[in-house]
N, C-alpha and C positions, 0 to 999 in steps of 0.2 A: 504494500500500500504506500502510494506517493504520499511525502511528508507536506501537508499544507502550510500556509503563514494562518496563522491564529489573526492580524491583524485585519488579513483583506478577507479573510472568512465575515470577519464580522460587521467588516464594513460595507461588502459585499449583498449583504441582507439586510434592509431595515426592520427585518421585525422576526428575528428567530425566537424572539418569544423567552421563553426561560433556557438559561444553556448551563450547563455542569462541564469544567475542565479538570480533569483529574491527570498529574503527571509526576514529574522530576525538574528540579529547575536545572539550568545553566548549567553551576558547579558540582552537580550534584548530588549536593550535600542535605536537600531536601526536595521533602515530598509534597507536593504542591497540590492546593485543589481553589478553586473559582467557581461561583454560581451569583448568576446575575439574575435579574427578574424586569421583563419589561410590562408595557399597557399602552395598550390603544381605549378603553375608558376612563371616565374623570375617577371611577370606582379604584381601576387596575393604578393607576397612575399617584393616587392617594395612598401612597405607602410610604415606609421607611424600614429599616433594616434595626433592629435593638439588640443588643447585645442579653443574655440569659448564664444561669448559673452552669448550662453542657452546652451553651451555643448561643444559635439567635435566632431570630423571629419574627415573622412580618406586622408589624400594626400601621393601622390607621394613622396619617401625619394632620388629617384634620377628623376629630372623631362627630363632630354634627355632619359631614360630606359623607360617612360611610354606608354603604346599602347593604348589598347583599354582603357577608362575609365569609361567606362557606368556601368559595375555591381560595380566596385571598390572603384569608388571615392563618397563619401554619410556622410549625417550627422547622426551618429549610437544613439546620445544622443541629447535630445532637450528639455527643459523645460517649459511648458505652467502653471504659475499660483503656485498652489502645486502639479500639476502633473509630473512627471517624464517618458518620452517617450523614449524607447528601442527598435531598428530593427536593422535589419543585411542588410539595405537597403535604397533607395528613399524613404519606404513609411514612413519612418518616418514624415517625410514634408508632406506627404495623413496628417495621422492622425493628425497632430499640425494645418494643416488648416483647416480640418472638425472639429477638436476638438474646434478647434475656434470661427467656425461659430457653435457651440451646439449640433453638431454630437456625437456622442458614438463614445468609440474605437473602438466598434464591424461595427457601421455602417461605418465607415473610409475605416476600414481594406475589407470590401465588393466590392469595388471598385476597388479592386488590385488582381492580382492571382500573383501565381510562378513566377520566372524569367526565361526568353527565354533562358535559357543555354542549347537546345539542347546536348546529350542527356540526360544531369542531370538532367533539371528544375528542380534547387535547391530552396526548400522552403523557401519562405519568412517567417520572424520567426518576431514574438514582441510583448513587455511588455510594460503597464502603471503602475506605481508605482503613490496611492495616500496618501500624507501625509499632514493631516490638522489636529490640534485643539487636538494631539494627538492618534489621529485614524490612523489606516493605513489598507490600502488594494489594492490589484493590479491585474491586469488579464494578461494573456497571451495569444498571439496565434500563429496559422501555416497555412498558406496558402500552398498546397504540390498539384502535380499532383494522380491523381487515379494511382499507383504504375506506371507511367513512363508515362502514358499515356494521354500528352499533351487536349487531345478534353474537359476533367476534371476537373475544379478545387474544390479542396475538403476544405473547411472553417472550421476549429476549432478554438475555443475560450474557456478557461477555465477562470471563475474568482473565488477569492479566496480573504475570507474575513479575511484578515491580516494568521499566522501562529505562531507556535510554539515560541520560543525564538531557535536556534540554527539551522534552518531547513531551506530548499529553496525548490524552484522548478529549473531543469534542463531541458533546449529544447534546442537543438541542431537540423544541419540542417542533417549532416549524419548518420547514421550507423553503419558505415566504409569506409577503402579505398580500394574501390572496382571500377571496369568500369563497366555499369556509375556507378554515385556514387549513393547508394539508402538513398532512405530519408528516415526521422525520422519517425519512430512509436509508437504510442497510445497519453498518457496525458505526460505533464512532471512531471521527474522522481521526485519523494522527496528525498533529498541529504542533506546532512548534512553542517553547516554553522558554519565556528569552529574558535574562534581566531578574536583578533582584524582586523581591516584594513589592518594594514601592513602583520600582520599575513597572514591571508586571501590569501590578493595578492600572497603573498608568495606562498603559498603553491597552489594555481589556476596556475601560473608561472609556477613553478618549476614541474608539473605535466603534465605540455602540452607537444609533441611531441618535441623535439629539432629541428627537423630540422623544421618539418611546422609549427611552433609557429610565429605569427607577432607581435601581440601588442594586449592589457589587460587594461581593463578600470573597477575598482573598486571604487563603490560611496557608504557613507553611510550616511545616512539619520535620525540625531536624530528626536524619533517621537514626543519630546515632546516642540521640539522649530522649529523642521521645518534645522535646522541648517546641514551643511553636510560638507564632506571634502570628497575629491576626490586622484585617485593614479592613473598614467597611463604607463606602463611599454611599452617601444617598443624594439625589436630585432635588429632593424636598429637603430645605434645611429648615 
């Protein structure tokens, strides 16, 4: 698989919707993950990123503006032990209580399909990131209807025994911005992982669509102490 630039992926698309980078930086010396959240309604767009005691969490940036909350409001990051937990949704909380009780992320994620966004059913997308004793490794997946067709649900799962120094995986939930919005196809992409943290952020940031851009959660994860520092950018200050 050709190594993509993460940059012009994402500039390439205004609206891929929620995307998860799961990798290796630059040196290294860590284990990298990225999850953005974009909106094309006043609803989607009314967010911000908060920080929690295993992670973070989407809320309301003005809480008289909020309507529906059910797809919006969810914890995207959640931490079980050395594992590190990524969705663009509820199931994040599936997987950290099956993961719990000694379920697999794949059996977790079995339990869940797409989200009822009529006519989108937008895929549920997520990553475990495992970093212990200097090992690292993580999987991904997608939970997507049969191309639009709700009676479906289609289960992929890729795991991936650590990667390169400078390299990621890319899963996003669209396409493009299209009616409805079509979801994402094949494995995630291999994308390049360039630059410290800040860097990083930076340039994930500065590449997302201006106006549907909401908020950017960048974590990096040394693999040789388990140690991490985090960056969270919101649009709504």
């Amino acid at each position: 698989m050709q190594k993509l630039s993460l940059q012009s992926e994402l500039k390439g698309n205004s609206y891929p919707g929620r995307g998860i980078v799961i990798g290796r930086s630059q040196d290294g010396k860590y284990a990298v993950c990225a999850y953005f959240i974009m909106g094309r309604s006043a609803n989607s767009r009314n967010r911000v990123f908060v920080t929690q005691e295993d992670g973070i969490r989407t809320q309301a940036f003005d809480l008289s503006k909020l309507e529906d909350p059910s797809l919006i409001i969810y914890a995207p990051v959640r931490t079980l032990g050395n594992a590190t937990i990524v969705t663009n949704g509820d199931q994040t909380d599936t997987v950290y209580e099956l993961m719990q009780q000694g379920k697999t992320f794949e059996e977790a994620l079995r339990t869940r399909e797409f989200e009822p966004d009529e006519p989108n059913y937008t895929p549920r997308i997520s990553a475990v990131m495992n970093v212990k004793d200097g090992q690292y490794d993580f999987a991904m997946s997608i939970l997507k209807s049969a191309d639009g067709d709700p009676k479906y649900c289609i289960r992929n799962t890729f795991s991936y025994p650590g990667c390169p120094a400078g390299e990621g995986r890319f899963l996003h939930t669209y396409v493009g911005d299209e009616s409805p919005l079509p979801s994402f196809e094949g494995e995630p992409k291999k994308v390049d992982v360039l630059g410290n943290i800040d860097e990083f952020t930076e340039l994930v940031w500065n590449s997302l669509n201006e106006d549907n851009k909401v908020s950017l959660f960048v974590r990096y994860i040394e693999i040789a102490t388990g140690r991490h520092e985090t960056r969270i950018v919101n649009k709504n200050q």
